[in-house]
N, C-alpha and C positions, 0 to 999 in steps of 0.2 A: 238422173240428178247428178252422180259423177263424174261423169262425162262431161256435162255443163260445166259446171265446177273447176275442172281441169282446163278444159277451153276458156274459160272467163282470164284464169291466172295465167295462164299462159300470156293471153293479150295483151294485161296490164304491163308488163314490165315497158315492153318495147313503144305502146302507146304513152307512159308518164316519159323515158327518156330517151325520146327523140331526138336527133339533132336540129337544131335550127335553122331551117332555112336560110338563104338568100333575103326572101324579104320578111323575114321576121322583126316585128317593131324595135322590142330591145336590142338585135343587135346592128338595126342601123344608126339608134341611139347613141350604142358605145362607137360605131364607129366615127360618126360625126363628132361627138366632144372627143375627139384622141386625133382627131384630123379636120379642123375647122375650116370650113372656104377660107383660101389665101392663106392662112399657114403657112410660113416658111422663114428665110428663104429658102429654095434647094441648094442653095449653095451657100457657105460660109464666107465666098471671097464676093466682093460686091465694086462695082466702077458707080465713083459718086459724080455728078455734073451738072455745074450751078451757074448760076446767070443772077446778078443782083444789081440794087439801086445804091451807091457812096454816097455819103456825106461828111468831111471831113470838118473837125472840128478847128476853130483857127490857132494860128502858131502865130507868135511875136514876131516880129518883121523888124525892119532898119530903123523906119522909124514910127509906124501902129501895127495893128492886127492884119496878117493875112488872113482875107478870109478865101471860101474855094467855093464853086459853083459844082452842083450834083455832074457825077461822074458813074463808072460801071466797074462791076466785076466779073470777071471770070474764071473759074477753078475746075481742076480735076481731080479726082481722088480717087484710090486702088486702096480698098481695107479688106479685115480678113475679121471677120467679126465671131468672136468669143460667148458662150454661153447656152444657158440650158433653154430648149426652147416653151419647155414642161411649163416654166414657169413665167412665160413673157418676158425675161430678164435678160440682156447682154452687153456686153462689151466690144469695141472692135478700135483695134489698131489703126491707124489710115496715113499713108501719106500722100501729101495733098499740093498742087503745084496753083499758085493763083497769082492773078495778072488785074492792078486796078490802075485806072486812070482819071485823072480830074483836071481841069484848068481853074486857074486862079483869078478873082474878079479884078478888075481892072480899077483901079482905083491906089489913092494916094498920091504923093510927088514921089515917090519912088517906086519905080515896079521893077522890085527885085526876083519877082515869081512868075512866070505864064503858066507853066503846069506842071504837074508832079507824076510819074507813073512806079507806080508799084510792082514788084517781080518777087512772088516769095517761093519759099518751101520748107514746108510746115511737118513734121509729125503731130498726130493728135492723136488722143484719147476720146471714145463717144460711148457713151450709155443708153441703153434704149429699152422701153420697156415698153410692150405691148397691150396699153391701156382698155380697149375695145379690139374684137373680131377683125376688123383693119384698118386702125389708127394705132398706131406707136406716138411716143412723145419720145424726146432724144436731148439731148445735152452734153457740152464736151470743151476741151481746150484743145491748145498746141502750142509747139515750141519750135523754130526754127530760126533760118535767114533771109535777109533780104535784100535787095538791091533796088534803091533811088535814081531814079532818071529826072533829073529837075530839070527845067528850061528856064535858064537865068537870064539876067538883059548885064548887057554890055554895051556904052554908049562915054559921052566923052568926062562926065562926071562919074559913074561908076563901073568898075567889071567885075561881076561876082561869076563866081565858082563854085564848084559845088562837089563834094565827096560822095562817091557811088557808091561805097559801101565795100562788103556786105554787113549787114546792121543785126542785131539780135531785134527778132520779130515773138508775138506772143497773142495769140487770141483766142474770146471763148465765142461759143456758139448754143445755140438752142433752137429747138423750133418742132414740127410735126409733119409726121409724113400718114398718107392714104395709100395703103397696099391695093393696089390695079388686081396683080396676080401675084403669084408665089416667088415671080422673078423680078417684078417690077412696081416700084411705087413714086409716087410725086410727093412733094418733100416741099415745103414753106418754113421759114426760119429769117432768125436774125444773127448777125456776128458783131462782135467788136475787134477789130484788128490794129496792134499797137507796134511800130517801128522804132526802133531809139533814134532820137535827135540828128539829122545831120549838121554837121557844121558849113554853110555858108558863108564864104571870106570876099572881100572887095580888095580888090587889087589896086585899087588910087583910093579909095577915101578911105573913111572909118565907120562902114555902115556891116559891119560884119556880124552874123547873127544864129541859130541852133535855128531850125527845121523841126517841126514837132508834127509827127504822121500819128494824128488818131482816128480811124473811120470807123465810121457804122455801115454796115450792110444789113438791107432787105434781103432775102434772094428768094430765088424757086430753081428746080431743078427738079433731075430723075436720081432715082439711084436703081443700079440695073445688076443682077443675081448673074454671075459669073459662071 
């Protein structure tokens, strides 16, 4: 009966604290909520690259409204994105280079406009918060310059001209991205992108006028873990 007794206690210890396996439930448990498919990124520096639909709001003209026919966008962007990933929360720095073009409708007795192209470079601020396992929602501004390329007309009644700038530029953004993998996700959003005024002069008449660049952008894009 002593004997038993001794061998029973003996065995208890080392059968109640066992280590846990590999495939133990609870701790695949813990390992999956502390490392969630797509989690990430692996890397804090991130290449953003966007392709979108313009439409530009109209600007006063000589003598009515320019209006502008749908145009495109293109951008690049190098950011270094900030924060805890604990809590689906960040930040990220970016600067960001973008290139948009539109032409102008043809219409009125003066066609002081053909088309307009855009050349910025932007710093921004973006916030992102990791709503769902892999959808983030994201939002942000920027601040920099830009340069105007206007295609003016010249003809025996008027010659306009046009200042290239560079312009203090300003736009926000928004939109959602679906995390692929840990490195890479597809991204849908909108922006508003806003340039100050250029001045347009007529060199023979008096049809001289401000340039008003306000666009909307659709886009899509990747952003790609560095």
């Amino acid at each position: 009966m002593i004997s038993l007794l001794l061998t029973t206690v003996g065995v208890l210890p080392f059968s109640v604290y066992q280590a846990p396996q590999a495939h133990d439930p609870v701790s695949s448990i813990r390992i999956g909520w502390e490392h969630p498919a797509g989690a990430g990124p692996a890397s804090d520096y991130y290449l953003r690259v966007f392709g979108g639909l313009v439409t530009m709001e109209s600007s006063s003209g000589p003598d009515e409204d320019i209006d502008f026919d749908e145009g495109y966008l293109l951008s690049l962007g190098l950011g270094h994105r900030i924060g805890a990933r604990e809590t689906g929360l960040g930040f990220a720095l970016e600067l960001e280079g973008l290139w948009t073009d539109q032409d102008a409708e043809d219409e009125g007795p003066i066609q002081a406009v053909r088309d307009v192209t855009v050349g910025g470079l932007m710093l921004n601020g973006i916030a992102d918060y990791r709503a769902w396992d892999r959808v983030s929602l994201y939002g942000g501004a920027g601040i920099g310059a830009a340069w105007l390329d206007v295609g003016t007309t010249s003809d025996a009644v008027n010659d306009f001209d046009d200042e290239d700038g560079p312009f203090l530029a300003w736009q926000a953004k928004a939109g959602v991205a679906w995390h692929l993998s840990s490195n890479l996700a597809l991204s849908l959003g909108y922006r508003f992108l806003n340039t100050d005024d250029a001045e347009i002069d007529d060199g023979i008449g008096n049809a001289s006028f401000d340039l008003e660049t306000q666009q909307h952008v659709v886009e899509v894009g990747l952003i790609l873990g560095l």
